[in-house]
N, C-alpha and C positions, 0 to 999 in steps of 0.2 A: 686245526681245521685246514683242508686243502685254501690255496690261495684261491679257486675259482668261489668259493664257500666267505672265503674274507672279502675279498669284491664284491660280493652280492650284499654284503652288508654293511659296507664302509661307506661310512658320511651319516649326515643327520636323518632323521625318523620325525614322521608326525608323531603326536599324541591323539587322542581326542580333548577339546574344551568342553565340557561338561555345562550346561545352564543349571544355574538356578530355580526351582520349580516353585518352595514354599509357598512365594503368591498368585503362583499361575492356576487359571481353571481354565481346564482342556476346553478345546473346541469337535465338536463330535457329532456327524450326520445323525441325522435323525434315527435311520435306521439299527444303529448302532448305539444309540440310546436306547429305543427302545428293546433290541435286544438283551443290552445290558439289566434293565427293569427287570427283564422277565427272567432272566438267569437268577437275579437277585432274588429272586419270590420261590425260585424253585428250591433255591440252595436255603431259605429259609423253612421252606416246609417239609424238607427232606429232615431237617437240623429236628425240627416238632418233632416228625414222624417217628426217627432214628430213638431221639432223645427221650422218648416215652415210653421204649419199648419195653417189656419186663425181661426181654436179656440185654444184656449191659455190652451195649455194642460200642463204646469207646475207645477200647484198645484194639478191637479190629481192623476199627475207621482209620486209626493213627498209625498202626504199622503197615496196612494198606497204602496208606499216602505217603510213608516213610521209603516203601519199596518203590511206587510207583513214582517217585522225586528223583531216588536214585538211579531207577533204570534209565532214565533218561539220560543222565550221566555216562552210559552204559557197565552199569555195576550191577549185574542180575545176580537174585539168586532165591533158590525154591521156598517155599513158606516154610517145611522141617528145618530146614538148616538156618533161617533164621530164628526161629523159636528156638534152638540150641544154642544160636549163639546169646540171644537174650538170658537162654538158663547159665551162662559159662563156658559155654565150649567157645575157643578160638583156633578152632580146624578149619573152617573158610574163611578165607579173607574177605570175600566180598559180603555175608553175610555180617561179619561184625563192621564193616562200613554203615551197611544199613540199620543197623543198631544204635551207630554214632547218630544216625540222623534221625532215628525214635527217639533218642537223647535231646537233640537240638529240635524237633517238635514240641517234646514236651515242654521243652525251656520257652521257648517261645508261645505257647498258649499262658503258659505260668506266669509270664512276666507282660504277658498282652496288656493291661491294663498300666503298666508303667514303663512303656514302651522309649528305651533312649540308644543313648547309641553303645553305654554298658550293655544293656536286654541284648543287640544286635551281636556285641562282642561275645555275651555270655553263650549264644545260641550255637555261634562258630566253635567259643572252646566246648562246648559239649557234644557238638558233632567229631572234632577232630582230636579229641585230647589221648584219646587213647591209638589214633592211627598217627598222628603228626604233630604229637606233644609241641613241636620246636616253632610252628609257626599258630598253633589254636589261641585264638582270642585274641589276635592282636592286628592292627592294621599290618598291610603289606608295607614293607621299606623298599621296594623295588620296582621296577618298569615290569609291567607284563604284558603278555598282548592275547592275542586268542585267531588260532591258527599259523600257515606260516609255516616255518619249521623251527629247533629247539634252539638258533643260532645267537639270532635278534631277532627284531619287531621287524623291519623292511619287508614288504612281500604280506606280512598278514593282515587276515579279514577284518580286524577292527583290533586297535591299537588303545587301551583304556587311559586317562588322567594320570599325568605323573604322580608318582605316589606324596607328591607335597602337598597336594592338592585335596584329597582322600578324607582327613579332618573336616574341611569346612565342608566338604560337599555331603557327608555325612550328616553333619548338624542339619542340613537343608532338609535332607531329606526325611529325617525325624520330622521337624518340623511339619513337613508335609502331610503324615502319617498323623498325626493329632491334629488334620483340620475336620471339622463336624459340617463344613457346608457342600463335602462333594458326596456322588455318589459312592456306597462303600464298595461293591466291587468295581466300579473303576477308578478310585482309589486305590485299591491293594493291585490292582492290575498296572498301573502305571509307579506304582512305589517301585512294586518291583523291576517292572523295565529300566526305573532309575538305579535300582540297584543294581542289576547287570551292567550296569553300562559302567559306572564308578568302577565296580570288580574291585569291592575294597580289600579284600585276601589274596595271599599266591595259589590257596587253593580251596575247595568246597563253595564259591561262590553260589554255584547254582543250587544246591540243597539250600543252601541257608538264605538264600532270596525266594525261594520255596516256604520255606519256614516261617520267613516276613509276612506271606499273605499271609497263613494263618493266626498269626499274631493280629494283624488288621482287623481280618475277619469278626475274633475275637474280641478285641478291641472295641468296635464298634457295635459288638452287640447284633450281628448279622448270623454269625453261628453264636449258639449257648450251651451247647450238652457234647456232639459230638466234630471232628475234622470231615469233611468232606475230600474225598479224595480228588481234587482238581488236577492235581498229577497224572491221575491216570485217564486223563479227560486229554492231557496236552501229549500225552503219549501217544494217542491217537494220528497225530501228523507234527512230528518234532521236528522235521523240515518247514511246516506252518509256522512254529511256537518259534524258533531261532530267527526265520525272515521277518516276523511281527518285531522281535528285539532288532533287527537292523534298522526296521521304516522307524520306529520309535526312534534312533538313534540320529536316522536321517530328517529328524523333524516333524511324523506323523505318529501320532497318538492312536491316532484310531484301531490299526489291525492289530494290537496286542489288548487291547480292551474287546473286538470281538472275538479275538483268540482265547481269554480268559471265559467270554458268557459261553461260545460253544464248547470248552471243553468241561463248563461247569454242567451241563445239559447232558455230555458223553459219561462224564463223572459218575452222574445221581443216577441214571441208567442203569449202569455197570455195578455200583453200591447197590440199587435196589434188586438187584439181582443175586447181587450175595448175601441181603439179606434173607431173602427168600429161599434160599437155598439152605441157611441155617436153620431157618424155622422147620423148613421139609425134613431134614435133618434132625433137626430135635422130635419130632412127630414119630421118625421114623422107631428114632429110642425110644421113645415111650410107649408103643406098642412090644417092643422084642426086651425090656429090662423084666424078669423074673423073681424082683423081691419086692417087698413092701414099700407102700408109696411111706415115705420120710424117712428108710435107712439112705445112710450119709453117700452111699451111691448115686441118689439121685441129685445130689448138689454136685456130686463131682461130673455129672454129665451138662450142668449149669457152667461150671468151670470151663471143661473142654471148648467148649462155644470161642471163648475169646484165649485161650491158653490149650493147644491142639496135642500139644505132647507135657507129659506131667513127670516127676517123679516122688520120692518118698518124703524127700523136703518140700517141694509146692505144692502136694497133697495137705503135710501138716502147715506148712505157712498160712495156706488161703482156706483150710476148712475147717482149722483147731484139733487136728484129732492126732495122737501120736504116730511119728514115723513108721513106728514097728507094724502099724495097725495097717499101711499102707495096702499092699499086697491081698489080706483080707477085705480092705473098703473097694477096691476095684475088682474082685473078683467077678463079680457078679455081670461087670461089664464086658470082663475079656470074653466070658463062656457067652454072652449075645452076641459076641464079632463086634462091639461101638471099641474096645482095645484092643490094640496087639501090641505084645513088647518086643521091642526094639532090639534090643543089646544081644539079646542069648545067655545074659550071665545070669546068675544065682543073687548074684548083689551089684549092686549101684543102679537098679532098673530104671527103664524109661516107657512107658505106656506111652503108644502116640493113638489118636485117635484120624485113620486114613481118610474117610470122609470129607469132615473139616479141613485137614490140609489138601484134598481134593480140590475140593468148591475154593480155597484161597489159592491155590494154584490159577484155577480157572477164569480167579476174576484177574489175573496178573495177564492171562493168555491175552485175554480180553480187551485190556489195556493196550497191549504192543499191538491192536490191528487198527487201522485206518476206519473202520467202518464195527460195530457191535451190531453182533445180530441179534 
């Protein structure tokens, strides 16, 4: 490094001292309570709504939240190319990021109810295990900081807890997370501020402090069926979402607790809109499908809903019928226009249905504005 670059960084650095929270119960304006309540009851009744629907809207809700966690991150990428990398393909890097973090989703609702600080590690190595084998699942062993430049910590916007530190402050923060007398979304709101702040990895922190709410969530029995995509609620003003992580960090609880209830409000908006759009959707096929109601056609446009592009193997996986058979089971849908294939080849096909990755397109658009109309 130039000498002018070693100057800038020569002599001691703060850290941040991290408190203790396990016994603490926030202090919170009224109106920020009562916000919080009502977010609570919305994100509950969307969970019914979602949870009961006769299309199995759970892996929608999950990779929806998976992408809108990441984009935040700024790792974008189109709802086809991630359904590709979920089938195997590793042609975009950023779509199989956000696979990692469908990974560390799922870990984290799986392990909701026995939530420690393995759950937490497990969540990391499932998110990073296949992008960053060398640090997944394990605490950080080094200083990090967040902003700055890549030299040292001097100069940057918030300097996190030595990494000696990182164990115990962990343990607290479990703790936290298994108490029954707070509110649960400002619990998982304020978990998470703790966990940003700790920064217990060199890297994925914000996915996987993403992931912790929904483990909460869970947890506490606040969602039961499906993920709320609250991601895409905080995507809405991620200038908002970061300055609530500073005041939090500078002592005030509150604007990241009402940052969690308004984005959970922009969220269920945005979700109910993509539900609706699948329904329209499905309506639309079942006026234009030209075979008999229960050839296996019409399960595979059940399918399409939560799985937009298919091939000869997740045809036979998810509907029992053999590979070979593939090609004749979708026929019926290419000649309505609900498929088009993909590839141009004669073999290894992929039917994607445009639509569906439309409207999940759309609801991504959605997410990165300030305002949903």
């Amino acid at each position: 490094m130039s000498r002018a670059v070693r100057e800038r960084h020569d002599g001691p650095y703060e850290a941040a001292v991290v408190p203790s929270i396990a016994p603490l119960t926030p202090s919170l304006p009224s109106d920020v309570v009562a916000l919080d309540a009502e977010a609570a009851a919305e994100i509950a009744r969307f969970d019914a709504d979602v949870g009961s629907d006769l299309v199995p809207f759970e892996t929608v809700m999950l990779r929806s939240e998976s992408a809108s966690s990441s984009m935040i991150e700024n790792l974008t990428s189109g709802a086809r190319a991630i359904v590709l990398a979920e089938m195997g393909s590793r042609e975009k890097r950023n779509a199989t990021l956000v696979v990692g973090n469908v990974a560390a989703m799922r870990a984290a609702i799986r392990m909701a109810d026995d939530l420690d600080e393995e759950a937490i590690l497990a969540m990391h190595r499932a998110l990073l295990q296949d992008s960053e084998p060398g640090i997944a699942g394990r605490w950080r062993e080094q200083q990090v900081w967040i902003g700055g430049d890549a030299y040292g910590p001097r100069g940057a916007e918030f300097v996190p807890p030595h990494h000696e530190h990182v164990p115990s402050l962990m343990a607290d923060l479990v703790a936290f997370g298994r108490r029954t007398d707070l509110p649960v979304l400002t619990q998982a709101a304020l978990a998470h501020a703790q966990f940003e702040t700790i920064h217990p990895f060199p890297d994925g922190n914000g996915r996987t402090g993403r992931a912790l709410v929904h483990a909460l969530l869970r947890r506490h029995r606040l969602t039961r069926s499906v993920t709320v995509p609250v991601s895409a609620g905080l995507l809405t003003d991620t200038g908002g979402y970061f300055a609530a992580l500073m005041a939090y960090r500078a002592g005030d609880p509150a604007p990241i607790v009402q940052r969690f209830a308004t984005a959970s409000f922009l969220a269920i908006a945005n979700a109910r809109r993509l539900v609706d759009d699948l329904h329209a959707i499905r309506e639309r096929w079942g006026a234009a499908i030209r075979t008999r109601r229960g050839a296996t056609a019409w399960r595979v446009t059940d399918l399409l809903l939560r799985q937009p592009l298919v091939d000869a193997a997740t045809i036979a996986r998810e509907l029992g019928v053999a590979s070979g058979n593939a090609p004749r089971t979708v026929a019926p849908l290419v000649e309505a226009g609900i498929l088009v294939e993909s590839t141009g080849h004669s073999r290894n096909r992929v039917w994607q249905a445009p639509e569906v990755l439309s409207a999940l397109d759309s609801f991504a658009a959605r997410a990165g504005r300030r305002s949903l109309d």
